[in-house]
C-alpha positions as a Python dict, from the first residue, in 0.01 Angstrom:
ca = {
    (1, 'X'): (0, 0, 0),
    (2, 'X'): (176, 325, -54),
    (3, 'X'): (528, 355, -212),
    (4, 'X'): (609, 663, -292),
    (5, 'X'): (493, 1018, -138),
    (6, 'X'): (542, 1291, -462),
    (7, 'X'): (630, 1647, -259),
    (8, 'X'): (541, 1958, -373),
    (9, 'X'): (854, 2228, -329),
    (10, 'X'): (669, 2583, -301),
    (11, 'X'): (489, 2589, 49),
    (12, 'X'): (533, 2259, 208),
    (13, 'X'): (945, 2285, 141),
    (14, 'X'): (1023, 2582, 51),
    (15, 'X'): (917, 2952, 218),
    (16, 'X'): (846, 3123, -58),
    (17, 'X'): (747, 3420, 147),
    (18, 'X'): (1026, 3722, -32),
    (19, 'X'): (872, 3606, -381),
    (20, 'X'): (529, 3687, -294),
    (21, 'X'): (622, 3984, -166),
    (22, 'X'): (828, 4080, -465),
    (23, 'X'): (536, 4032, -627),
    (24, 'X'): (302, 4226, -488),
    (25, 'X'): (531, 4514, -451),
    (26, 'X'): (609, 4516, -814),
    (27, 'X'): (279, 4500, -915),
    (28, 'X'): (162, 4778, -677),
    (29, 'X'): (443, 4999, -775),
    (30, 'X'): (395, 4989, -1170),
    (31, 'X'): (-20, 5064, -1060),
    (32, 'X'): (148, 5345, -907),
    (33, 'X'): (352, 5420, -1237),
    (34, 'X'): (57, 5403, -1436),
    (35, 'X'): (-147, 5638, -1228),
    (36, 'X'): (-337, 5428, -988),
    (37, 'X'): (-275, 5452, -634),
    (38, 'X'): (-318, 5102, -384),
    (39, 'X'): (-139, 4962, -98),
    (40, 'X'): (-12, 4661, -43),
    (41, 'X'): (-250, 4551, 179),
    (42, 'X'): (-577, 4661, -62),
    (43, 'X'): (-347, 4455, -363),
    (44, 'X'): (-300, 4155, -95),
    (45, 'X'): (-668, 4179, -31),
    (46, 'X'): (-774, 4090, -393),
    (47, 'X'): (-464, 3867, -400),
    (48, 'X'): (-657, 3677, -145),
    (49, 'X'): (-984, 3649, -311),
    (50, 'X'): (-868, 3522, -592),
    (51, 'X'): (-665, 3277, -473),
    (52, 'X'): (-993, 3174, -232),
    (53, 'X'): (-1118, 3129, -626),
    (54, 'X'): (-866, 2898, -709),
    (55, 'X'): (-756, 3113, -983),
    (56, 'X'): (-442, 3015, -1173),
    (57, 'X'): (-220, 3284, -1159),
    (58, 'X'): (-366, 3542, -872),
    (59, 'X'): (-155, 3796, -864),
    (60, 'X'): (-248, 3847, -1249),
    (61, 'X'): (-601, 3789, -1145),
    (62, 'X'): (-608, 4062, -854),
    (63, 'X'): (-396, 4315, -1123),
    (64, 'X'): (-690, 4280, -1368),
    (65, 'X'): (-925, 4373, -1084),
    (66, 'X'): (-729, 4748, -1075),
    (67, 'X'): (-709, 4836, -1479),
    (68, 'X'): (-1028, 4629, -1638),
    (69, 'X'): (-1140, 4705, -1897),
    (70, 'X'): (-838, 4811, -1999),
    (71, 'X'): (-656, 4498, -2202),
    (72, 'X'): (-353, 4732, -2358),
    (73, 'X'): (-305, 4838, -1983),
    (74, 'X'): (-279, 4446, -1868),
    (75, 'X'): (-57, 4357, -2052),
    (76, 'X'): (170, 4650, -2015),
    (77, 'X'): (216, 4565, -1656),
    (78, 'X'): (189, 4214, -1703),
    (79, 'X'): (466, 4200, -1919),
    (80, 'X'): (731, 4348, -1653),
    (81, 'X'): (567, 4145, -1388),
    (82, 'X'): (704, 3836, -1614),
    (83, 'X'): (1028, 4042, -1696),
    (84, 'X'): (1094, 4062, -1295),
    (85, 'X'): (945, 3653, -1250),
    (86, 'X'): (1248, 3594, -1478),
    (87, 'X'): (1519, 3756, -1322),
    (88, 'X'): (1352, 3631, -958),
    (89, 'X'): (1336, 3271, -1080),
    (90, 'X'): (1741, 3253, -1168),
    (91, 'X'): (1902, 3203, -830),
    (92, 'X'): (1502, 3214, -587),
    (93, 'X'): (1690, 3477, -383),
    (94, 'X'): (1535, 3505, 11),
    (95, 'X'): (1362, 3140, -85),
    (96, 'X'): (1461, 2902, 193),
    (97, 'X'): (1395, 2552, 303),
    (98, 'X'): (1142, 2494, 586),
    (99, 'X'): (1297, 2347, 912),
    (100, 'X'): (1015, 2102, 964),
    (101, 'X'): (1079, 2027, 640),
    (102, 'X'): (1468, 1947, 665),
    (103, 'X'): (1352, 1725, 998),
    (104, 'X'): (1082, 1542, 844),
    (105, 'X'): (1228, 1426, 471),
    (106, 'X'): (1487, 1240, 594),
    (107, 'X'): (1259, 1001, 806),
    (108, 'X'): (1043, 979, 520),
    (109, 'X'): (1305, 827, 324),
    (110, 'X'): (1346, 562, 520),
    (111, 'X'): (1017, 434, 418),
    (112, 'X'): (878, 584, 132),
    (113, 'X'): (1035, 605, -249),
    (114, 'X'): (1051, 1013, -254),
    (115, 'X'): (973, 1212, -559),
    (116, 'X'): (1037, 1634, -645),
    (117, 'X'): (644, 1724, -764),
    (118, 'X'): (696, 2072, -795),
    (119, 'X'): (656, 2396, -1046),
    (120, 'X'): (968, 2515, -1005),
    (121, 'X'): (1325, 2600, -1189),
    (122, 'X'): (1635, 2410, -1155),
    (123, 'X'): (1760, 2643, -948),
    (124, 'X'): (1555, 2479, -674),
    (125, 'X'): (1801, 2185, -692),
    (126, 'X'): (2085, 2414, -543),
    (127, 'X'): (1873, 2492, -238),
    (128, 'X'): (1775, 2148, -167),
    (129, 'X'): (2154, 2016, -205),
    (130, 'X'): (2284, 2290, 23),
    (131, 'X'): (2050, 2189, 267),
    (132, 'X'): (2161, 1843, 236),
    (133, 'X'): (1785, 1702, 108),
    (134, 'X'): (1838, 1630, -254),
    (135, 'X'): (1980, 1345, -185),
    (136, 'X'): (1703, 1161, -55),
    (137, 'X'): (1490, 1130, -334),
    (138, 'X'): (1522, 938, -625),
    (139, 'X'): (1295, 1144, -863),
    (140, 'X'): (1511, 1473, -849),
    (141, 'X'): (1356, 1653, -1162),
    (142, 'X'): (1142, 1967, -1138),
    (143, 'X'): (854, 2105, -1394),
    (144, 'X'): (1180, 2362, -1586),
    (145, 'X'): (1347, 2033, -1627),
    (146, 'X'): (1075, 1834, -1711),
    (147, 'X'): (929, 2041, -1993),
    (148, 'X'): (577, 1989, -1870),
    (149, 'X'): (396, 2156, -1483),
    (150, 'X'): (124, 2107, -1304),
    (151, 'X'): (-145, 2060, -1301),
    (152, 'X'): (-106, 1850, -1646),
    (153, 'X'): (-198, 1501, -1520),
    (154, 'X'): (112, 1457, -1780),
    (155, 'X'): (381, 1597, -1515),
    (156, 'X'): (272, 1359, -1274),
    (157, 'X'): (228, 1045, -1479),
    (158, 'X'): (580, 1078, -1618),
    (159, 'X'): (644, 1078, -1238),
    (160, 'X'): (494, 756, -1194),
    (161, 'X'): (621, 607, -1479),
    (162, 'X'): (993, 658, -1397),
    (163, 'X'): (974, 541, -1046),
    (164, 'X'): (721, 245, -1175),
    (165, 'X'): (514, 328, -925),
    (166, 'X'): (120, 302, -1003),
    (167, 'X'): (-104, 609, -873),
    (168, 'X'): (-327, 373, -597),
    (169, 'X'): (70, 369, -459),
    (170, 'X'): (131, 701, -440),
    (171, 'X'): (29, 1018, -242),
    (172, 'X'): (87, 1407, -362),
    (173, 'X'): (144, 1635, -100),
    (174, 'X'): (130, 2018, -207),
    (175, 'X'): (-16, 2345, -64),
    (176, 'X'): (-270, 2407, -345),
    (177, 'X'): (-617, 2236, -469),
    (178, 'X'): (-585, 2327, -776),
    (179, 'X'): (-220, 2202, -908),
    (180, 'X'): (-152, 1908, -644),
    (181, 'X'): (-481, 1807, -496),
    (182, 'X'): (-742, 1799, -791),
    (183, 'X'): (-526, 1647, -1075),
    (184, 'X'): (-346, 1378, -824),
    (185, 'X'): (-730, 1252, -754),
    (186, 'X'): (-793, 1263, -1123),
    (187, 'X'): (-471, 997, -1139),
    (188, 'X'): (-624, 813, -863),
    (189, 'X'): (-342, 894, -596),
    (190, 'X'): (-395, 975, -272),
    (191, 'X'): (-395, 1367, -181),
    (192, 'X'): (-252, 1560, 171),
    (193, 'X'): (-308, 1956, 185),
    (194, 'X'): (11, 2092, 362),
    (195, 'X'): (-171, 2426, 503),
    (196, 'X'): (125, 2677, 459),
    (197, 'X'): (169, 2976, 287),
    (198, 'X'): (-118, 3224, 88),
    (199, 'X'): (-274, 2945, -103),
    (200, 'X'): (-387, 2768, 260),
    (201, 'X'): (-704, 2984, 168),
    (202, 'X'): (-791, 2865, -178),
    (203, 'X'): (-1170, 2698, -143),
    (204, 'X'): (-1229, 2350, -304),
    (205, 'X'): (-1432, 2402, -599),
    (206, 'X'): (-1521, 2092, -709),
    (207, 'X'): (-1582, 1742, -488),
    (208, 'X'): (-1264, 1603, -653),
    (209, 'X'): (-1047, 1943, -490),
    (210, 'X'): (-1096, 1772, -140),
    (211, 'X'): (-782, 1604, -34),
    (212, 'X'): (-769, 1262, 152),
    (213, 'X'): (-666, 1460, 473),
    (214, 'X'): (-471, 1795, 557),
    (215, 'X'): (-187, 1906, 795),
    (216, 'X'): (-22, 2251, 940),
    (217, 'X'): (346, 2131, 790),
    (218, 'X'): (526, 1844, 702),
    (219, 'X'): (631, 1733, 1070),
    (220, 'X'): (276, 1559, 1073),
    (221, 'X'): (290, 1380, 740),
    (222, 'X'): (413, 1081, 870),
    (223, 'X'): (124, 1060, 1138),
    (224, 'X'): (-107, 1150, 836),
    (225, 'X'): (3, 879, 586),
    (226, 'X'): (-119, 608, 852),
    (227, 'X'): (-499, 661, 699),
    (228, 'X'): (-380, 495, 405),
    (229, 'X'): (-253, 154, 539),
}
């Protein structure tokens, strides 16, 4: 029987759709600095393979893809990409809460033991308490907090552990094989893709990056979790 859904923040919760952008533009703009002319759409287009890839970080992986074999270069530009992550990740300005989202986690409360599962910084908290969410889960810690991210089976078995919940109980729901899907199945918990947001086009790599079932956005997690009864 499940117990306790673990939600991922970035995609499923949150539109993270300014931070990707901020991204890219950065990136494209110290190219520019540095003598090497691209759009955004030619940077988005290699920000798309590699995420198809299932590479970590893409954005890093699509920059490589403009200066190899130059390693000096990298990590010149890498370095205020980080510098700009920083300043981004202190107050996740133009990041807002999904309204499916805001409709959906409530009713899931009702039945399920909820759990924060995501990569984010405490700063997240603020958004989900002005939105009047936090309050329905009783894990309410995020990977900043934590000390420890995803994919680390670690993050998600200290998870577990706190809400004494065992992993045949439990289902992770998150936008990306490779951080929610893949190490959740290592655990032995149950997996749902939500299908929002750039990673929706990552390609399972392995048998174990399959999840147990995928939907467009949390309004149909409810009608998903019913395969597990």
């Amino acid at each position: 029987m499940i117990r306790a859904i673990l939600l991922d923040l970035g995609g499923p919760v949150f539109n993270e759709d300014a931070e990707y952008r901020r991204w890219t533009e950065l990136l494209v703009l110290e190219l520019e600095r540095e003598g090497i002319r691209v759009t955004k759409e030619a940077f988005w287009a290699k920000i798309d393979e590699e995420i198809a890839r299932c590479e970590e970080n893409p954005w890093l992986s699509a920059l490589w893809q403009f200066v190899r074999p130059d390693l000096p270069w990298f990590r010149r530009i890498r370095e205020a990409f980080r510098e700009s992550q920083r300043t981004f990740l202190q107050d996740l300005p133009g990041v807002f809460v999904r309204s499916e989202a805001k409709e959906a986690i409530p009713k899931l409360a009702e039945r399920y033991i909820l759990a924060l599962a995501g990569n984010q910084p405490v700063s997240a908290l603020e958004i989900l308490e002005e939105a009047g969410l936090l309050r329905y889960f009783q894990w309410r810690e995020v990977s900043e907090g934590m000390g420890v991210a995803k994919p680390r089976p670690l993050f998600f078995r200290i998870i577990l552990d706190s809400l004494g919940v065992e992993p045949e109980e439990a289902v992770m729901v998150g936008d990306r094989l490779d951080h929610d899907v893949f190490p959740a199945r290592l655990l032995g918990m149950k997996t749902v893709r939500v299908l929002l947001g750039p990673y929706s086009y990552q390609r399972p790599p392995s048998s174990l990056h399959f999840p147990d079932a995928s939907i467009p956005d949390l309004s149909g997690l409810e009608e998903a979790l019913l395969i597990f009864r």
